[in-house]
Every structure is written in C-alpha cells, then in structure tokens.
C-alpha positions in Angstrom: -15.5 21.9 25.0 -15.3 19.0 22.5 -14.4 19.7 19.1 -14.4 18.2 15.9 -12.1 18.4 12.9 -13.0 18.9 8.7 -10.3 17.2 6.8 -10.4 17.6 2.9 -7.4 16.2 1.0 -6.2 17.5 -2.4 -3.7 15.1 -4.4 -1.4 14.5 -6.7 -0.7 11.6 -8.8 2.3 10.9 -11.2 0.8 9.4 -14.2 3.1 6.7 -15.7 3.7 8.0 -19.4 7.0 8.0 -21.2 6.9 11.8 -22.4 5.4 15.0 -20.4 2.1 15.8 -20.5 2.7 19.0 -23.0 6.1 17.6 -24.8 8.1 14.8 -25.5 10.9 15.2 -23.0 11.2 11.8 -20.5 9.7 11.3 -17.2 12.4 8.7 -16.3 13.2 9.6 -12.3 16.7 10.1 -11.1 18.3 11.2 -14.3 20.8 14.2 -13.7 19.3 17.8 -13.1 18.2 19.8 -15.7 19.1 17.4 -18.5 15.0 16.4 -19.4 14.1 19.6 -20.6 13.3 21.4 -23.4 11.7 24.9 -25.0 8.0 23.6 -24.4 8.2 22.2 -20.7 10.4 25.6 -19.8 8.2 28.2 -21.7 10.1 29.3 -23.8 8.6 32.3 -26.3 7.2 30.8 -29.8 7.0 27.6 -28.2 3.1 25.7 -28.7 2.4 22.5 -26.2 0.2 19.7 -27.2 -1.9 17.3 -24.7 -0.4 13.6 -24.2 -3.4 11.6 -25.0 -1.9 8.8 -22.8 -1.8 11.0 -20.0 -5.5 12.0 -20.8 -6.6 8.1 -20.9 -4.9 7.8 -17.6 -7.1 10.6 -15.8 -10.4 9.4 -17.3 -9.4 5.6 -15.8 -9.0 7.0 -12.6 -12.5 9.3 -12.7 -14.2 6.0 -13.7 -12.4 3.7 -11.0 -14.2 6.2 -8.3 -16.9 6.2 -10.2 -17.0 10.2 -11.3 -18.7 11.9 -14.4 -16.2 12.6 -17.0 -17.1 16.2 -18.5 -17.4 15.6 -22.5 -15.6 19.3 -22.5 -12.8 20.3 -20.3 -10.3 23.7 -20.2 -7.1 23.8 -19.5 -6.1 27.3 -17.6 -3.2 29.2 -16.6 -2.7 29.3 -12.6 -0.2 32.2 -12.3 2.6 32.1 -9.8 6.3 32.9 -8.8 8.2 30.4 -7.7 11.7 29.8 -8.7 11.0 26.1 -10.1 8.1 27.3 -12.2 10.4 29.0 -15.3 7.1 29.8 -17.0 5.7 31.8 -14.2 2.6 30.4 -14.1 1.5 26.2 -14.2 -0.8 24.9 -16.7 -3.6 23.2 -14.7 -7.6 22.9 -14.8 -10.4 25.2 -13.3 -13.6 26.3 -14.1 -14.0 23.3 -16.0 -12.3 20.0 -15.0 -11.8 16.7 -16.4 -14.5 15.6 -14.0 -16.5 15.8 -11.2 -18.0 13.6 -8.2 -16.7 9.6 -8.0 -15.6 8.3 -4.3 -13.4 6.3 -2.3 -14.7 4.0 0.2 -12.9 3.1 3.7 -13.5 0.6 6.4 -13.7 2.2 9.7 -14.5 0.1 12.7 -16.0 -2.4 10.9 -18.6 0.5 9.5 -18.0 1.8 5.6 -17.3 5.1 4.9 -17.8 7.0 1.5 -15.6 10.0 0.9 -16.8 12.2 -1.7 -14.4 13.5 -4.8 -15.2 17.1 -5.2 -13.6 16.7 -9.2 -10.4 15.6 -10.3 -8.2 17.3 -13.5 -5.3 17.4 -15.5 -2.2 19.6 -15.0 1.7 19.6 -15.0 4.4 19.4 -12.2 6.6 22.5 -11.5 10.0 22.1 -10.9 11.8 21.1 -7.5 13.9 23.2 -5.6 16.9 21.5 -3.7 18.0 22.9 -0.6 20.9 21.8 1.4 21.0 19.9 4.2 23.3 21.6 5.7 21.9 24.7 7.7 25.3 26.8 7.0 24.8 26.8 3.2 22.6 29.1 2.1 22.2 28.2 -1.5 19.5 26.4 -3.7 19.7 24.9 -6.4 16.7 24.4 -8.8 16.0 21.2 -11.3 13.5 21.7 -14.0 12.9 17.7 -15.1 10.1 17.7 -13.7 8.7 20.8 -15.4 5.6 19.1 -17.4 5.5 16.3 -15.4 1.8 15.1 -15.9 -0.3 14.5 -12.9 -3.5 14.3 -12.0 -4.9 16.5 -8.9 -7.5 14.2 -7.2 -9.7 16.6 -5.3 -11.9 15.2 -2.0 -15.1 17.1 -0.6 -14.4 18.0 3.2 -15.7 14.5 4.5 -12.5 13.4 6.7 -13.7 13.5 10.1 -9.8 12.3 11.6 -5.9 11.8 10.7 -6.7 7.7 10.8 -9.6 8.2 8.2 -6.9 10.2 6.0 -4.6 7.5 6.5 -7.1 4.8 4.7 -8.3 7.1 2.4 -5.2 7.8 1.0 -4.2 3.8 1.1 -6.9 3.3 -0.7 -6.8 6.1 -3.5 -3.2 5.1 -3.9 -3.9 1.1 -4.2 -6.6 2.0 -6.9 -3.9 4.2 -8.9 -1.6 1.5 -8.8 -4.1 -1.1 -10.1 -5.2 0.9 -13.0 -1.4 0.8 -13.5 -1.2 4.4 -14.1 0.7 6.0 -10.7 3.6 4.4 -8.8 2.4 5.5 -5.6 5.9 6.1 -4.7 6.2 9.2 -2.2 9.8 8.6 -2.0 10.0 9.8 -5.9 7.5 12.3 -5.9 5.0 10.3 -7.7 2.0 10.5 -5.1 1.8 13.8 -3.1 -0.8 15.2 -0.4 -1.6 18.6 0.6 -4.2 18.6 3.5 -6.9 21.3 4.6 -7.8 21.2 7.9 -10.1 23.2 10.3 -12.0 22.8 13.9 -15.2 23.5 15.7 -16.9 23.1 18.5 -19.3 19.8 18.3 -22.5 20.7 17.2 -22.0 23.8 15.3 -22.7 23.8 11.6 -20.3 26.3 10.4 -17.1 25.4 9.3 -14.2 27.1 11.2 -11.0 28.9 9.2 -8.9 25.9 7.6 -5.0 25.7 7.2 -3.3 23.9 4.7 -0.5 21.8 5.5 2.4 21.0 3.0 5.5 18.9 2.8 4.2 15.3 4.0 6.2 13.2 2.5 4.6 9.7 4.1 0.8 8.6 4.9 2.2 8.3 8.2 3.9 11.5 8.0 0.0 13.0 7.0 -1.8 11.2 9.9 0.9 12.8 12.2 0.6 16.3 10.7 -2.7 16.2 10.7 -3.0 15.4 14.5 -0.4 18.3 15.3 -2.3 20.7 13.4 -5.4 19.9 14.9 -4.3 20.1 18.2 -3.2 23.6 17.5 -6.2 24.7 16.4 -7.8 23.7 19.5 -5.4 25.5 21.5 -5.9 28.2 20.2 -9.7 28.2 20.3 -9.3 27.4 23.9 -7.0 30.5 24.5 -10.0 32.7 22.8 -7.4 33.0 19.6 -8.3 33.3 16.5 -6.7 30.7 14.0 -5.3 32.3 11.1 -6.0 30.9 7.4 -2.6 30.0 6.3 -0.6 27.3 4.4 1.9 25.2 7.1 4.8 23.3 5.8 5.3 19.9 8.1 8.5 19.4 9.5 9.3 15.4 9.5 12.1 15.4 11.7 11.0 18.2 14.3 7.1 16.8 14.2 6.2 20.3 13.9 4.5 22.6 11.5 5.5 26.3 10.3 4.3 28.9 8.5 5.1 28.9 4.9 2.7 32.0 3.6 -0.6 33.4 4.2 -3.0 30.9 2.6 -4.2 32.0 -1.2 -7.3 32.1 -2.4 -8.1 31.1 -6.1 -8.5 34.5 -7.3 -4.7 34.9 -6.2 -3.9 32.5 -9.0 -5.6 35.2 -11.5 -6.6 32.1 -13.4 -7.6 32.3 -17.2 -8.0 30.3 -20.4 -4.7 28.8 -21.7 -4.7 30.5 -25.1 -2.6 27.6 -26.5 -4.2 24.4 -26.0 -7.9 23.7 -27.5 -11.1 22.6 -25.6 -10.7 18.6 -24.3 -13.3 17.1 -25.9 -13.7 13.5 -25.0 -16.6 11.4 -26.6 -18.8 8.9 -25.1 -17.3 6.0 -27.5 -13.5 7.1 -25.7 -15.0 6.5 -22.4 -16.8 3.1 -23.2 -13.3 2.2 -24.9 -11.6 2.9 -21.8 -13.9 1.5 -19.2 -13.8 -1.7 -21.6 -10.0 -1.9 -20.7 -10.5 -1.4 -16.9 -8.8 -4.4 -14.8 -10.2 -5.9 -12.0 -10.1 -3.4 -9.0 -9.1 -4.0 -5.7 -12.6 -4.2 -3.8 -13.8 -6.4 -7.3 -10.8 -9.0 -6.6 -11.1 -9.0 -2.5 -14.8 -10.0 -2.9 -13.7 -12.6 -5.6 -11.1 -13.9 -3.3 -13.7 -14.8 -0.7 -16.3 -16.7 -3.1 -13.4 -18.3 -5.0 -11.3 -19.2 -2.6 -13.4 -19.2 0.3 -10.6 -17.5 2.9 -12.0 -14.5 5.0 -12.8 -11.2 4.4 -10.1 -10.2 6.4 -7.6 -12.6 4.6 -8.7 -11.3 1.0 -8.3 -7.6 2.2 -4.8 -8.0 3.2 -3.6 -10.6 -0.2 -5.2 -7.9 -2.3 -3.8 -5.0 -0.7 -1.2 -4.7 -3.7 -2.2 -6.4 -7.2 1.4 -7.7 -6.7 0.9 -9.6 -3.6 -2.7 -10.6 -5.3 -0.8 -12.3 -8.3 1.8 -13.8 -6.1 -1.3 -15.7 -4.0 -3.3 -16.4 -7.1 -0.3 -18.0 -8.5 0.5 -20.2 -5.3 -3.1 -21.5 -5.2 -2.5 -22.7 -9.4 0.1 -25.2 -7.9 -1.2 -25.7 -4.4 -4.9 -26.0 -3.9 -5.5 -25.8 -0.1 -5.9 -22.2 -0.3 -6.5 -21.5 3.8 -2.9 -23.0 3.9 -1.4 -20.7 1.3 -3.2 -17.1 2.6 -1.9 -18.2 6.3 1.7 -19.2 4.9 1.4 -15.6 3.0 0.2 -13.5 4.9 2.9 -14.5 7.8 6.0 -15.8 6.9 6.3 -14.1 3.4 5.2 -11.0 4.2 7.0 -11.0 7.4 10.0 -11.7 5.7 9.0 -8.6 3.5 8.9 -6.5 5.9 12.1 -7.2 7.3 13.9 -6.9 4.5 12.2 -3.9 3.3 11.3 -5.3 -0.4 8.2 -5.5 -2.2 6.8 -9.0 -3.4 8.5 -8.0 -7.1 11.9 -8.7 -5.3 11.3 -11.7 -3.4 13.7 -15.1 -4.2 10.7 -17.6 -3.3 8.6 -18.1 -6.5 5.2 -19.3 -6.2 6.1 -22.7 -7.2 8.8 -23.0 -4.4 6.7 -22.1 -1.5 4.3 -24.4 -2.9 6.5 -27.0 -3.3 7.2 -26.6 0.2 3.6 -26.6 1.6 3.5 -30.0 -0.5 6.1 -31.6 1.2 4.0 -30.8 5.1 1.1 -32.4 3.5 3.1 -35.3 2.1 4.5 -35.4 5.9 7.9 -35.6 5.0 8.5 -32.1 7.0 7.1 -30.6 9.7 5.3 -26.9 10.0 7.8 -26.4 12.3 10.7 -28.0 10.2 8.8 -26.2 7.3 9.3 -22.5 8.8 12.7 -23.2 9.3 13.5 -24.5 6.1 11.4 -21.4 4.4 14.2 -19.1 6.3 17.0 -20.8 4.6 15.7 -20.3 1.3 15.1 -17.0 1.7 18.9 -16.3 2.3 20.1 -18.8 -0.3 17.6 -19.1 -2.9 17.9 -23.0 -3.0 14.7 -25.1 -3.2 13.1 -27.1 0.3 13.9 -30.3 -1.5 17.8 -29.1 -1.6 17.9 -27.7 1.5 16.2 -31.1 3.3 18.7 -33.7 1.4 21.5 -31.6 2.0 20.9 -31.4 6.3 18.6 -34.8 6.1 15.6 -32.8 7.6 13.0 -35.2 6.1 10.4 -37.0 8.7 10.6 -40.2 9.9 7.5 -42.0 8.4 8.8 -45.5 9.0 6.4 -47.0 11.1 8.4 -50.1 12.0 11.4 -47.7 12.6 9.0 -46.0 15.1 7.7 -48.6 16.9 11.2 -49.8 17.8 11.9 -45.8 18.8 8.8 -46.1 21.3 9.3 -49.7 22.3 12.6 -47.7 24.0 10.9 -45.0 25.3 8.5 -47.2 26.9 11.0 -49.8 28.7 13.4 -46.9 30.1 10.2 -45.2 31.7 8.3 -48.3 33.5 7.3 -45.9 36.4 5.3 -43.7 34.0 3.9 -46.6 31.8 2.2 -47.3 34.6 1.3 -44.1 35.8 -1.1 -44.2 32.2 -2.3 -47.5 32.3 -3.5 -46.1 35.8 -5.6 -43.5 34.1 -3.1 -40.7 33.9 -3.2 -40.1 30.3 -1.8 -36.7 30.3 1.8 -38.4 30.3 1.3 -39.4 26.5 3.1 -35.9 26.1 5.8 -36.7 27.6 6.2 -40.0 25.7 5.8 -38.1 22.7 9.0 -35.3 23.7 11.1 -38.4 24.6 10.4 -39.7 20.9 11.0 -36.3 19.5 14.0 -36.0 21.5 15.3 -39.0 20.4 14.5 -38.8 16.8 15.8 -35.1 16.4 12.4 -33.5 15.9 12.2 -35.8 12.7 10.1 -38.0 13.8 6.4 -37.8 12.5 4.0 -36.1 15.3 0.7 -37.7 14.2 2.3 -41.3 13.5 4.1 -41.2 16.7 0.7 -40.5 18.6 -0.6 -42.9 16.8 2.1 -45.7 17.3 2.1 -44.7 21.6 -1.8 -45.2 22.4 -1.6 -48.3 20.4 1.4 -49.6 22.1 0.5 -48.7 25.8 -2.9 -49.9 25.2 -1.1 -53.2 24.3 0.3 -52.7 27.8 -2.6 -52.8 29.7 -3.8 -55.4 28.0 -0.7 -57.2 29.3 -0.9 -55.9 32.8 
C-alpha cells in the first residue's frame, strides 16, 4: 500500500530586542546562568509584566511579510505547565485570540511553486533551559532561567507539507524572511530559531487524516528533514504490522538518528489555558500597521526578481546571491565598482562562496571586500592576469588579506601583452618544430594547440592566451605564404 505523509510545522523565532518581552532584563546570549533575571521574568508574587512594544512591532512585520491579517485585538493567556525551567509554572503565550491569522510561505519544488498556508502566528515568552550532562554517569541537571521571558514569536503552518524536503525549504525560507525583516537571527545553534514538527500517515487516497506525533529536539533543518523521514517510516511500519500509532510527542536523537518517546502527546485543554489577568487587551490600530508596513525592506522574493531585471543574470543566479541579504549586499556592492555583472554572480557564487564554505564563515567575516575582488576582475579584463592566474591569486588573498595588485608585483604574475616580445617567443617555437609547421600549412590545423602550450610553457603561463593565438595564425600563415 502507498502512503502519504501530513506535515504541519509550529515555530519559534527569537525576536532581536534588547529587553524581554515582559521586563527589562537582557537577551544578550552566552552570558553566565542565572545572572539575566529578575522578579518579573521568574514570577515572582506582587510582581506586574508589561508588553515590549518592540517585540510587538517585530511580530506584526513578520504577519505582514507572509502576508497575514493582523487581529486589531489580541489576548495574551496563561498555558499552564510543570517543567523545572518554567519557575512560574505556567508560560505566558496566545490562544483564543492571536496576533494574527492566515499569511504564507511560498517554496519552489521541481520547478512548480508551492504555497504553505500559516494557520496564525502570536506572541509569547521562552521558558528556561535545562542542562543536562553529557556524561551518562552523572545524573544531575542543572537549570538556567536567562531565558525566562525570552520573546518569540510562534509561527504556526496549516498541515500542507506533503515531505521532509518540502519542510526543509519551507523552513529556509521562513527563516531567510526573519532575517531580512531583521528581527530573528535564525541561529539554531543559540536557540534563536526552533521547530517542533507534527506528523501523521495514510494510505493514498483516503481523506481522513491519520493520528499525528510530534517530534521535538531538532536542532538543524537537516536534522528536521531527517527526523521527519524516520518518523514517517515508523508510522508506516506500523500501519503495515496492523498497529495502531500512538498520538505522542518524540524527542529526536541527533547522534543516534533515532526518535523516543518523551510523553503522551497533550491536547490544548491539558494546558488549562485562561486569560492572563495581568496584561490588558493588544490593541493595534490600522495607522500602527500602515507605519510598520511603511518601514518594510525589500524582501527576499522582491530583490531576486529585481536582480534578474536589473542585472539581467538568471533566475537561478538571483535565487542563490539573495539567499542571505548579506550575500545580496556583498554582490550589489561588487557590481557598484565592476559593471559586468554575469562576471561578478559567476566569480560569487563559486569561488567566494566556496571559500565560505570551507572556512565555515558567513559573508560578514570574509577578508575580500567588494572593491578587492573587483579590483581583481578588472585586472582579467585589462588582461594583465589570467582567469586562471586570477583564481589563484584570489586564494592568496584570502589567506593573507593583501590586494591582487600586491600579490602580482610581489611573484611578477602579470601577463605578457608585449606583442613584439611575443612574436620573438613564437618565432622560437616555430623554428625548433619545422616538422609540425608543416604538418599545419598542410591543413592540419589542430596543431595550433600545441604551438600555443609550447608558448605557455615557455612564457610560464604568463603569456597572453588570446594575443598569442593571434600572433601564431598570423605568423604560420606568413609561412605558407613563404612555402
């Protein structure tokens, strides 16, 4: 029996403000435990919280970057629960009435566009993290509450997913918009971007959805697409076996590639949700809104488009320079000093992102600026260097930091452009190879190559390909004239 999976995704996004979302304690990451904390974000009795309007601003740019109704009334409620790393016992969050509602994302898949539907997306604060040790033989945990009132936004999708590959773009995506509206990190590795997944099967064909799972602990988008694949493999096992799969929340294992159980799965009325006495209606006017979507910067589906009219590269070319508003500056800036913008995507998208990759940095932290590759791509037009030459001269300044003009007068890499210098080269060539010579005035032309390797060989590689074509045909075509 062929099956098909339901994927819905729920999450969580970091919002860069300075203060919490209910207090003025920092968000700053990787400060020592327990030391950004205070009375509010650790519910303390008599204490009052109060909404970070930053925080707000953030979530209603996000609602309108997917293009989602944001609710001119919204409640904040109390979702109760036990946890160690929640010191208030329950987590101030959104529910019957959220920040917003519908918006979508939109992947490419095969070549074929793809909407996923937001169910709603609202406003709540992180609990606190609980530390366990890495080694199995201690059996303690520790427990840090900075991130108690962390704010995030939950970004809830509508069961559209149809595969782990589709959760994989959807979530690139969702996280490349957050970090254009500059308002999320997108850092995993910090906690600043987090996914919990809901999963189910059924057989093809059926219109009733089977019993989902959740999965938890997915610390990569990789790590997500991988999950996601185990868990739906199990499921189908099961099935197959005549089981029944049970509705539960899973916690992934990254090093094991396996799943476990972490509880019975909770429904909403296990939360015992209700009205958070403390905090006011959210009341956000249509004149906020038209403020905020004012202040909007260009997103990253507005600037690949651009990139194409402006710039005339390919679609393909445009989707990968704007893949990170970073990377987008970094090309934008090139093509200010350096025109031929084909030249600059291909010189981009392989050697400086290659070198990225190996080096495991982001553009931010890259030693070539803009005006140094450029300056480099200037000197292959000017045919003083090479592409060949050029590549390896754009190695050695990424190790040293010095310019291609240093780097060429310091090894004499430059071209040899002289054409008198490289008719003499070739006059050489040509009188220590008679037997060939005539081998081409006798119609086998496919020798000029080797003419040309001699004169490369000679010259060191610095001699000027296109001049030293040029320089050969005319020369053995003065030859035959002889002969």
């Amino acid at each position: 029996m062929e099956y098909e999976s339901i994927i819905g995704l729920e999450v969580h996004a970091q919002l860069l403000t300075e203060s919490k979302i209910f207090c003025g304690c920092s968000t700053i990451f990787g400060s020592p435990p327990n030391t950004q904390t205070c009375p509010v974000c650790l519910g303390l009795p008599g204490v009052l919280p109060v909404i970070n309007r930053k925080a707000v601003e953030h979530g209603i740019k996000t609602v309108l970057a997917v293009g989602g109704k944001v609710h001119a009334e919204s409640i904040f409620a109390r979702k109760n629960y036990f946890y160690p790393d929640l010191p208030k016992g329950y987590q101030i969050s959104q529910y019957e009435k959220p920040l917003s509602t519908g918006g979508f994302i939109e992947i490419d898949t095969d070549s074929v566009k793809k909407k996923i539907k937001i169910n709603r997306i609202h406003l709540e604060e992180d609990a606190g993290k609980s530390m366990h040790p890495d080694d199995e033989s201690d059996d303690e945990t520790s427990v840090d509450m900075n991130r108690c009132g962390i704010p995030l936004i939950e970004i809830v999708s509508e069961p559209d997913i149809a595969s782990p590959e589709e959760a994989y773009l959807y979530l690139t995506k969702l996280r490349q918009i957050l970090q254009y509206l500059g308002i999320c990190s997108g850092n995993m590795e910090e906690g600043a971007l987090r996914c919990d997944a809901n999963v189910s099967v059924r057989p093809m064909g059926v219109e009733k959805f089977g019993i989902n799972t959740e999965v938890k602990n997915m610390n990569s988008f990789r790590g997500v697409e991988k999950a996601l694949s185990y868990e739906i493999e199990r499921q189908i096992e099961i099935l197959e076996k005549g089981g029944t799969v049970v509705k539960e929340t899973l916690l992934w294992d990254e090093k094991k590639q396996i799943s476990s159980v972490m509880r019975t799965k909770e429904e909403s009325h296990d939360y015992r949700y209700f009205p958070e006495p403390d905090l006011v209606t959210l009341a956000v006017s249509e004149e906020w809104i038209d403020q905020i979507k004012r202040s909007l910067p260009e997103l990253p589906e507005q600037k690949k488009q651009r990139f194409v009219t402006q710039y005339e590269i390919p679609e393909y070319d445009a989707g990968v320079l704007t893949s990170s508003k970073e990377l987008a500056d970094y090309y934008e800036e090139c093509v200010k000093y350096h025109p031929e913008s084909k030249m600059v995507s291909n010189w981009v998208m392989g050697e400086v992102l290659r070198e990225l990759k190996e080096r495991k940095i982001g553009i931010k932290n890259f030693k070539i600026a803009p005006t140094d590759l450029t300056d480099l791509l200037r000197l292959i037009d000017e045919g003083i260097i090479s592409g060949k030459m050029a590549k390896e001269i754009f190695a050695e300044m990424t190790e040293t930091g010095k310019s291609a003009s240093e780097i060429i007068s310091e090894k004499g890499l430059a071209q040899i452009t002289d054409e008198e210098e490289l008719s003499r080269i070739v006059e050489e060539v040509l009188t220590d190879n008679p037997e060939n010579v005539k081998m081409y005035r006798a119609g086998k032309e496919k020798l000029l190559g080797f003419f040309v390797g001699q004169v490369m060989k000679r010259t060191e590689g610095k001699a000027n390909p296109k001049l030293v074509n040029e320089v050969l045909k005319a020369k053995l075509s003065e030859n035959r004239d002889e002969k």
